[in-house]
Backbone and ligand atoms as CSV (ligand in chain L), in Angstrom:
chain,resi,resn,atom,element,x,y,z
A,1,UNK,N,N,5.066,-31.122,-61.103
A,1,UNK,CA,C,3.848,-30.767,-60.354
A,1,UNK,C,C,4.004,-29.376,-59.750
A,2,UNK,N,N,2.677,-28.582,-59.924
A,2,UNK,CA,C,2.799,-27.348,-59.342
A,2,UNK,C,C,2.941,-27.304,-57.829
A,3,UNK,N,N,3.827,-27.387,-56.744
A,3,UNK,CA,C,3.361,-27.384,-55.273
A,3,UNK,C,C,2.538,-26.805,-54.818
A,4,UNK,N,N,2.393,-25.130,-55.366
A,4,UNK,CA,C,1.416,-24.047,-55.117
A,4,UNK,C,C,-0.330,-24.383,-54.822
A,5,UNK,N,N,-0.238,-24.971,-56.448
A,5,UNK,CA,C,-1.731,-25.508,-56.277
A,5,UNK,C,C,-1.851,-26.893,-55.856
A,6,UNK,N,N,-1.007,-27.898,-55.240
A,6,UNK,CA,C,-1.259,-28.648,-54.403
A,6,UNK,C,C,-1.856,-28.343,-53.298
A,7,UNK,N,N,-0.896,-27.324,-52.462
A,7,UNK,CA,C,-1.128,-26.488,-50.991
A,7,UNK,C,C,-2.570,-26.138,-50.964
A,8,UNK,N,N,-2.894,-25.339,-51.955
A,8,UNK,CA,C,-4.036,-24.687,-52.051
A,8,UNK,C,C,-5.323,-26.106,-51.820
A,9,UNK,N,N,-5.091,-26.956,-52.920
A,9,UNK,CA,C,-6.041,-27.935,-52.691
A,9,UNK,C,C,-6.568,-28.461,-51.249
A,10,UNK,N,N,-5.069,-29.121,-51.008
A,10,UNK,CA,C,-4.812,-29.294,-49.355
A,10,UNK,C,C,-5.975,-28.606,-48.426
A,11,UNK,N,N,-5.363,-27.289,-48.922
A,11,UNK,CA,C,-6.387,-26.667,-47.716
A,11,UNK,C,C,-7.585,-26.050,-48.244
A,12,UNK,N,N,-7.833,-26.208,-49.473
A,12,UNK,CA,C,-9.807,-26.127,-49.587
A,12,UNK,C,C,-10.596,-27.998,-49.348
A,13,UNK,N,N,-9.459,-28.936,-48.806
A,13,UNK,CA,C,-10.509,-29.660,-48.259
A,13,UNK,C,C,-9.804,-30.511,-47.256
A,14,UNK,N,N,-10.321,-29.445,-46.071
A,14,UNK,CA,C,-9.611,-29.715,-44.845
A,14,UNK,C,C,-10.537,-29.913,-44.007
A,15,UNK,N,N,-9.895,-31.645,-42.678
A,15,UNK,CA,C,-10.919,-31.789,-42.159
A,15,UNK,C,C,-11.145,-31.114,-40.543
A,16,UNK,N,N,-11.798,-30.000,-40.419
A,16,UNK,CA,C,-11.503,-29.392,-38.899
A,16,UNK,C,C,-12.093,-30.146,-37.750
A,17,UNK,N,N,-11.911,-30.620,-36.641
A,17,UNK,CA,C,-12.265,-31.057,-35.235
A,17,UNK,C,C,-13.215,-30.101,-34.837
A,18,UNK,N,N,-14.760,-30.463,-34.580
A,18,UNK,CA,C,-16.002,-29.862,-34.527
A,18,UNK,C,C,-15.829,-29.863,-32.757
A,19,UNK,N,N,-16.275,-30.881,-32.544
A,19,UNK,CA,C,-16.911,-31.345,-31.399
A,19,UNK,C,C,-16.580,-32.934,-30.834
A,20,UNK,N,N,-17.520,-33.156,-29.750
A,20,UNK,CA,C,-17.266,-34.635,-29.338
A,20,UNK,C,C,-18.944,-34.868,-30.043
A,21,UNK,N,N,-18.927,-36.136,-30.137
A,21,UNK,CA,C,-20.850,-36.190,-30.662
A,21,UNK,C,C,-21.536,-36.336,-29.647
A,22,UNK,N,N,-21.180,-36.291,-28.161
A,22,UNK,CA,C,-21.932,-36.348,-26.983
A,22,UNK,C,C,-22.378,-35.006,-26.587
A,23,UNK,N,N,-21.250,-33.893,-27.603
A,23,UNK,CA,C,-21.748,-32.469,-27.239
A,23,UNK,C,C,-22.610,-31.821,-27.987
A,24,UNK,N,N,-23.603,-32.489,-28.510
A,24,UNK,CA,C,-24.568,-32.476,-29.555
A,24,UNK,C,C,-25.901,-33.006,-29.099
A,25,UNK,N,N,-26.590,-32.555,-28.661
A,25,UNK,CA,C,-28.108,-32.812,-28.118
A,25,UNK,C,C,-28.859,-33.463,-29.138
A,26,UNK,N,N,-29.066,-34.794,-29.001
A,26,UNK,CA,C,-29.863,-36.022,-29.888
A,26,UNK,C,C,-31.106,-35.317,-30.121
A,27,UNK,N,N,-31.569,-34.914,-31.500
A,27,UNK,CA,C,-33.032,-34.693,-32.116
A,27,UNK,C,C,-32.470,-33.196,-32.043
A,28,UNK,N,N,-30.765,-32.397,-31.815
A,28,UNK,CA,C,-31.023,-31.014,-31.802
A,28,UNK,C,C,-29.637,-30.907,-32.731
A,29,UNK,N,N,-29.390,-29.698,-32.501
A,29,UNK,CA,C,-27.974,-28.828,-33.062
A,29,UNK,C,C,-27.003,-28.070,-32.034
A,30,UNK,N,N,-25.696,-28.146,-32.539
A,30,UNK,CA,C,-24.548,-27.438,-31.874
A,30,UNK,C,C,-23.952,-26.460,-33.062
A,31,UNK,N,N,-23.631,-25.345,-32.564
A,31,UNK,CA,C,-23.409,-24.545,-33.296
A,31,UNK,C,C,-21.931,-24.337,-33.320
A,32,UNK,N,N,-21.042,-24.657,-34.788
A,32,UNK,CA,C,-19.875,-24.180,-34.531
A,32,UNK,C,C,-19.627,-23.132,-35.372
A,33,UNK,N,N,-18.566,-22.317,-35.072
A,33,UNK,CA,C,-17.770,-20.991,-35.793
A,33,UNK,C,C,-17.397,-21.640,-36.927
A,34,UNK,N,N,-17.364,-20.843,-37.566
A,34,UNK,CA,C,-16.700,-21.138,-38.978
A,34,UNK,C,C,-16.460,-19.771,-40.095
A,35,UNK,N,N,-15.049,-19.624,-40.702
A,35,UNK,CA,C,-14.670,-18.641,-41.570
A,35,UNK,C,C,-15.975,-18.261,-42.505
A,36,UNK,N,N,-16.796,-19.693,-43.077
A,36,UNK,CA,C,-18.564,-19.213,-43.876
A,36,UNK,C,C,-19.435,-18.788,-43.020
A,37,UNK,N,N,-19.027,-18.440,-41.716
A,37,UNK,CA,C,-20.681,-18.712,-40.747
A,37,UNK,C,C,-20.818,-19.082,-40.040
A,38,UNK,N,N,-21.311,-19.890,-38.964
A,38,UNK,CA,C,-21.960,-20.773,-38.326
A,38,UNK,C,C,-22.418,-21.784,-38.889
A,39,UNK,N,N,-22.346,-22.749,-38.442
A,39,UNK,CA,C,-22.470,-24.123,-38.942
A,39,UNK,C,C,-23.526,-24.905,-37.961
A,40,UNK,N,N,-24.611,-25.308,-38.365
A,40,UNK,CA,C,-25.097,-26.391,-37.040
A,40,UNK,C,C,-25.027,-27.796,-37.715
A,41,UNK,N,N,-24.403,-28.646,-36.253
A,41,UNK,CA,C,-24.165,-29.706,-36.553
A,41,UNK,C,C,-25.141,-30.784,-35.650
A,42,UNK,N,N,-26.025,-31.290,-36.587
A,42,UNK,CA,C,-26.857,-31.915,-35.962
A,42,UNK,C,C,-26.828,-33.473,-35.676
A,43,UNK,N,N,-27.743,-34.206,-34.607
A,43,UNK,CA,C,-27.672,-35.789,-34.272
A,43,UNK,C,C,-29.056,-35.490,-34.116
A,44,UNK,N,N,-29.357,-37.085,-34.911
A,44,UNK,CA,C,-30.498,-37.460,-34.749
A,44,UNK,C,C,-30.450,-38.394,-33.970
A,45,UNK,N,N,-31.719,-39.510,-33.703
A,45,UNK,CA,C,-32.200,-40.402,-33.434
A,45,UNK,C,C,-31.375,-41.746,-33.313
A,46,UNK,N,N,-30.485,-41.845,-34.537
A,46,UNK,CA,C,-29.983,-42.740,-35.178
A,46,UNK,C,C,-28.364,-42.310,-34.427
A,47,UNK,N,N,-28.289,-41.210,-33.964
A,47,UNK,CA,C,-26.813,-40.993,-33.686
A,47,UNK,C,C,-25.982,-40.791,-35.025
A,48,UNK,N,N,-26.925,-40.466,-35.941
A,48,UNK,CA,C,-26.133,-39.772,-37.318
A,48,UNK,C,C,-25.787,-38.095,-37.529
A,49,UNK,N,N,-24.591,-37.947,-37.585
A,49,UNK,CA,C,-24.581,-36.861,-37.600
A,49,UNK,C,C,-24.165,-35.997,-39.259
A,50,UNK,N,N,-25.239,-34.396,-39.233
A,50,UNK,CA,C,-25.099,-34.151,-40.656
A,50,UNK,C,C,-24.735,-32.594,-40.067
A,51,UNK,N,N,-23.918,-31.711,-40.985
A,51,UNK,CA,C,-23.583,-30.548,-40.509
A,51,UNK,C,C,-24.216,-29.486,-42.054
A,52,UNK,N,N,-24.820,-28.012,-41.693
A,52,UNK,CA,C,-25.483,-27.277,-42.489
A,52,UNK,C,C,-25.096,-26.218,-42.238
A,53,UNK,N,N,-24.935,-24.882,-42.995
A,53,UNK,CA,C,-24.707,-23.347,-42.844
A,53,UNK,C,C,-26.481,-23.449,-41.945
A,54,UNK,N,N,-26.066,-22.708,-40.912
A,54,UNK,CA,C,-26.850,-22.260,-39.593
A,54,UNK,C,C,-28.234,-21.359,-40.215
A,55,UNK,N,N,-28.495,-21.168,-41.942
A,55,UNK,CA,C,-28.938,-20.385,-42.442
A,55,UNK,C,C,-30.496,-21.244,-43.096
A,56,UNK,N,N,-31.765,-21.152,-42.748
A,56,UNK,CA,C,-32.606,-21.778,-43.776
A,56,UNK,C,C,-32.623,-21.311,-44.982
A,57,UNK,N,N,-33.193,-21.568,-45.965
A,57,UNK,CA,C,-33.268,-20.981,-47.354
A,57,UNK,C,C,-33.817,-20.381,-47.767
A,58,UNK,N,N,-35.091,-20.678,-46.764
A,58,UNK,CA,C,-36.468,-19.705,-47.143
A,58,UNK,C,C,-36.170,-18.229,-46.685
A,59,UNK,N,N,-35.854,-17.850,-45.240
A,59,UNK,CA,C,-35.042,-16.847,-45.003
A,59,UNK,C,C,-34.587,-16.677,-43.593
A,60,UNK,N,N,-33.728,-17.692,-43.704
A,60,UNK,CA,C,-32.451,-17.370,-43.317
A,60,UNK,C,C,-32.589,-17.989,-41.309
A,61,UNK,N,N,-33.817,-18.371,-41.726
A,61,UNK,CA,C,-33.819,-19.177,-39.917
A,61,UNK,C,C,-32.665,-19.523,-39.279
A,62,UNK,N,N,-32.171,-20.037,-38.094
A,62,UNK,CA,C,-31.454,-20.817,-37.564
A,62,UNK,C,C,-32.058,-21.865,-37.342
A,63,UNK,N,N,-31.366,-22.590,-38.161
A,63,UNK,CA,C,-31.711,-24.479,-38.384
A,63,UNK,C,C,-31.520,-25.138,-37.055
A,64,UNK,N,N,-30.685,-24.286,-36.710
A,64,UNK,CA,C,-29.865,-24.641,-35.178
A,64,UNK,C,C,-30.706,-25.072,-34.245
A,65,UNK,N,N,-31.984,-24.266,-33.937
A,65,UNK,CA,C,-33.103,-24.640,-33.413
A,65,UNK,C,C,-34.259,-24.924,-33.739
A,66,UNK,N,N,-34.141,-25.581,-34.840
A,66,UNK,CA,C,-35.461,-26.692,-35.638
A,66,UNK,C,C,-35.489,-28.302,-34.492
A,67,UNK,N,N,-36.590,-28.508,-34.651
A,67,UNK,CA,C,-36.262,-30.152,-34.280
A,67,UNK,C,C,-36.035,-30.799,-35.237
A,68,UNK,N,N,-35.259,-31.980,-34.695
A,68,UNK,CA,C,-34.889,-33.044,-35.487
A,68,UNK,C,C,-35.581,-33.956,-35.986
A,69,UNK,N,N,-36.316,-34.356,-37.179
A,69,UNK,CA,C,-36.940,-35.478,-36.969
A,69,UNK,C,C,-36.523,-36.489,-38.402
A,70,UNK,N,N,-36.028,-37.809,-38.050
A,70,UNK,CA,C,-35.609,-38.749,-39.420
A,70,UNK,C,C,-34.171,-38.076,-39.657
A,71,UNK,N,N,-34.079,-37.694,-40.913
A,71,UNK,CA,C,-33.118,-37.194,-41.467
A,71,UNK,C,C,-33.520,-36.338,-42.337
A,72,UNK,N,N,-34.200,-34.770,-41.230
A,72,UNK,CA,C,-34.608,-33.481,-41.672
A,72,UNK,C,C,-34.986,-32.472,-40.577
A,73,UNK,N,N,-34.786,-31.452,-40.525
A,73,UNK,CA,C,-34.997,-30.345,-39.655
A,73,UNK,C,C,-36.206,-29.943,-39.966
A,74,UNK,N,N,-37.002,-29.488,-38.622
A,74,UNK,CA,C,-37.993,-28.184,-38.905
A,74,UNK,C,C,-37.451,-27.138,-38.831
A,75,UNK,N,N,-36.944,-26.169,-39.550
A,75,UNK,CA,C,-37.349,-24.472,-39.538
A,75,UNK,C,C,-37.639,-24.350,-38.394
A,76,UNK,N,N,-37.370,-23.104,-37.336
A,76,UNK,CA,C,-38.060,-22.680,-36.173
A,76,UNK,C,C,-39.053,-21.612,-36.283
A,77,UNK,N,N,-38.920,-21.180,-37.818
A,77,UNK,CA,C,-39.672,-20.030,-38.338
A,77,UNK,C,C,-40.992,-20.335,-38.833
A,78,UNK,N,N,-40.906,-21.016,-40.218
A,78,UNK,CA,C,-42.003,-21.015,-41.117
A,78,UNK,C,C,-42.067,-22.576,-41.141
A,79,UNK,N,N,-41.260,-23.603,-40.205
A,79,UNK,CA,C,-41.609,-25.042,-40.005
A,79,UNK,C,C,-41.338,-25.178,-41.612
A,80,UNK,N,N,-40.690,-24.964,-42.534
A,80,UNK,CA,C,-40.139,-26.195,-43.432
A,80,UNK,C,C,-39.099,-27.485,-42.864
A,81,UNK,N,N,-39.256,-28.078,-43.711
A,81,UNK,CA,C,-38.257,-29.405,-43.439
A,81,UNK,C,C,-37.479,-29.313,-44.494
A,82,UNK,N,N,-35.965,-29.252,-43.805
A,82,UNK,CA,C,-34.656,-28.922,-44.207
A,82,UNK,C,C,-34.466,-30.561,-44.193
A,83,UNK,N,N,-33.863,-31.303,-45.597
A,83,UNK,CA,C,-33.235,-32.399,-45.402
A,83,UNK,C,C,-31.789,-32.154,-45.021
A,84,UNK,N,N,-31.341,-33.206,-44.031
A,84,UNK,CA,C,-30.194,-32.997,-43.315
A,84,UNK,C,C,-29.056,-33.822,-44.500
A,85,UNK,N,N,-29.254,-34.096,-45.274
A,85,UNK,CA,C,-27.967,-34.684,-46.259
A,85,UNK,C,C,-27.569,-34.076,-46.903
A,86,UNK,N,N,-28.658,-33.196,-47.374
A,86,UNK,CA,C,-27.966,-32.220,-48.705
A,86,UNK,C,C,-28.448,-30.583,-47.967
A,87,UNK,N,N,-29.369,-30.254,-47.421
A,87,UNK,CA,C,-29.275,-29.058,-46.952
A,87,UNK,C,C,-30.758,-28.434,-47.704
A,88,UNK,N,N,-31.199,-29.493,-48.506
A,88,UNK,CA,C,-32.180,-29.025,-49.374
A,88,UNK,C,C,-33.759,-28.805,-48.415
A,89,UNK,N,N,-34.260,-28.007,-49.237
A,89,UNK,CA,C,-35.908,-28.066,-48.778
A,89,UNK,C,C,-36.618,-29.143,-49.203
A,90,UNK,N,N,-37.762,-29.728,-48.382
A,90,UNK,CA,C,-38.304,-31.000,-49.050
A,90,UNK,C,C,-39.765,-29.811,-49.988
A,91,UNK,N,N,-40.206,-31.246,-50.952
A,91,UNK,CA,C,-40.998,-30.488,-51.673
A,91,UNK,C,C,-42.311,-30.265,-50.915
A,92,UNK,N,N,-42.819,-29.197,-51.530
A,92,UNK,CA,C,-42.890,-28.348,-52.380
A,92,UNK,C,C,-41.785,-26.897,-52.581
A,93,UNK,N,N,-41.403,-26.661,-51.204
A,93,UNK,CA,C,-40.443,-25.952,-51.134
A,93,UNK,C,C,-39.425,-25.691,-51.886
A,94,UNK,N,N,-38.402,-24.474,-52.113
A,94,UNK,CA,C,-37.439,-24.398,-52.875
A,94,UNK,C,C,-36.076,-23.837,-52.155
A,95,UNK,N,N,-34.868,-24.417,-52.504
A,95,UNK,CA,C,-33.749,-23.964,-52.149
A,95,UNK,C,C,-33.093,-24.884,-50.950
A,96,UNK,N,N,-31.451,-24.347,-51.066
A,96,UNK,CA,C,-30.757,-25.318,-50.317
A,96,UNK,C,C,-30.035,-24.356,-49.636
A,97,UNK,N,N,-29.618,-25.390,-48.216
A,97,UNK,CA,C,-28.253,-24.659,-47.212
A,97,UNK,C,C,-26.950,-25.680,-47.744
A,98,UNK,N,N,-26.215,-24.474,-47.516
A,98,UNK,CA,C,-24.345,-25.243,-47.740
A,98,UNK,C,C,-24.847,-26.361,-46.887
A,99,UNK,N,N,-24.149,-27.400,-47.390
A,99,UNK,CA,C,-23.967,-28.553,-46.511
A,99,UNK,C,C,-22.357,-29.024,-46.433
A,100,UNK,N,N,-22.016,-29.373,-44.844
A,100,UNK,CA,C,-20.739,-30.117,-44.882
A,100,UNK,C,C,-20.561,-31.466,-45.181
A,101,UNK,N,N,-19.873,-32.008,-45.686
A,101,UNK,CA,C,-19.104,-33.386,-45.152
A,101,UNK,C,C,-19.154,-33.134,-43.443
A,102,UNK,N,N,-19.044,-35.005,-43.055
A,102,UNK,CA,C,-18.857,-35.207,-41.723
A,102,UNK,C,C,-18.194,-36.164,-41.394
A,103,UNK,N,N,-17.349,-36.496,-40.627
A,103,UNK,CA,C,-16.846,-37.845,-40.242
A,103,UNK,C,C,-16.691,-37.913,-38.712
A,104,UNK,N,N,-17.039,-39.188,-38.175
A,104,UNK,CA,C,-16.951,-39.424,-36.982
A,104,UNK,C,C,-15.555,-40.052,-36.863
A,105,UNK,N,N,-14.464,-40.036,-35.444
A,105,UNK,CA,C,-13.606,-41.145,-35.518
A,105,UNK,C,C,-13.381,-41.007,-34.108
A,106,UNK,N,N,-13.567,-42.175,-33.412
A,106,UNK,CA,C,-13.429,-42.281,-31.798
A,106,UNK,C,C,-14.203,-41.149,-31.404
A,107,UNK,N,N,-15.581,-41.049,-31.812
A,107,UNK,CA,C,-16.061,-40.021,-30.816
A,107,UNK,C,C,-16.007,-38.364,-31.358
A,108,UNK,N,N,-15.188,-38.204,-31.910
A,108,UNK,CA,C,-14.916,-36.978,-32.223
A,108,UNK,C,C,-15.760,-36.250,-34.020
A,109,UNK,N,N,-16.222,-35.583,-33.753
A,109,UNK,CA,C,-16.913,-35.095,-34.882
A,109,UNK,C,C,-16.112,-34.182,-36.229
A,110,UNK,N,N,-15.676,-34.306,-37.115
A,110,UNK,CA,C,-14.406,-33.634,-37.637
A,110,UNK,C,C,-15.773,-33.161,-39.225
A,111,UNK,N,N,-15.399,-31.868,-39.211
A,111,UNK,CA,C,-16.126,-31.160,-40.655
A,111,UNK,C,C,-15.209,-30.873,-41.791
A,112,UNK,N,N,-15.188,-31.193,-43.044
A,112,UNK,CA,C,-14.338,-31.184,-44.237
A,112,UNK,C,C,-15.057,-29.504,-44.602
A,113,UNK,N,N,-14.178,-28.484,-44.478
A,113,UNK,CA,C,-14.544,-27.281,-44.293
A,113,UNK,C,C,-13.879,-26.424,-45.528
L,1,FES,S1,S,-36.919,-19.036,-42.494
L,1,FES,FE1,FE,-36.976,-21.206,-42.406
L,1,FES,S2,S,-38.972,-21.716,-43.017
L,1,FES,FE2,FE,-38.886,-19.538,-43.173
């Protein structure tokens, strides 16, 4: 086995410690740093949490401050609805934001980055 490209794997899917999910405003977004960007990591309704590049598609909004509604963002710009699973635009719209993996464990919000 190559170790080299083990390592490498390792760390293209690594899971980083975001937040607590209480530091996440229900129906909003928290914005974390990240080597791609900014990331907003959102909670809905449901206390589900989905994480997106901070970027809309259409151009380039901060999702960060869309409302939350179901499992999709408004745009703060041009009000599209960003689905929060995949990052996609709903139709008619076109185009997607990076989307993260997410995992909750005791509270703590961890992003596969
Ligand atoms: S920038 Fe998001 S809808 Fe236009």
């Amino acid at each position: 086995m190559n170790m080299g490209t083990a390592a490498e794997v390792l760390q293209m899917d690594r899971w980083v410690r975001a937040c607590r999910i209480e530091d996440i405003p229900r129906l909003g977004a928290r914005v974390v740093k990240s080597a791609h960007g900014d990331i907003a990591v959102f909670r809905n309704a449901e206390d589900e949490v989905f994480a997106l590049a901070d970027r809309c598609p259409h151009k380039g909004g901060p999702l960060s401050q869309g409302i939350v509604f179901g499992r999709r963002v408004a745009c703060p710009l041009h009000n599209w609805a960003i689905q929060l699973e995949d990052g996609c635009a709903a139709a008619p719209d076109e185009g997607c934001a990076r989307h993260y993996a997410v995992k909750i464990e005791a509270g703590e919000v961890f992003l596969r980055i």
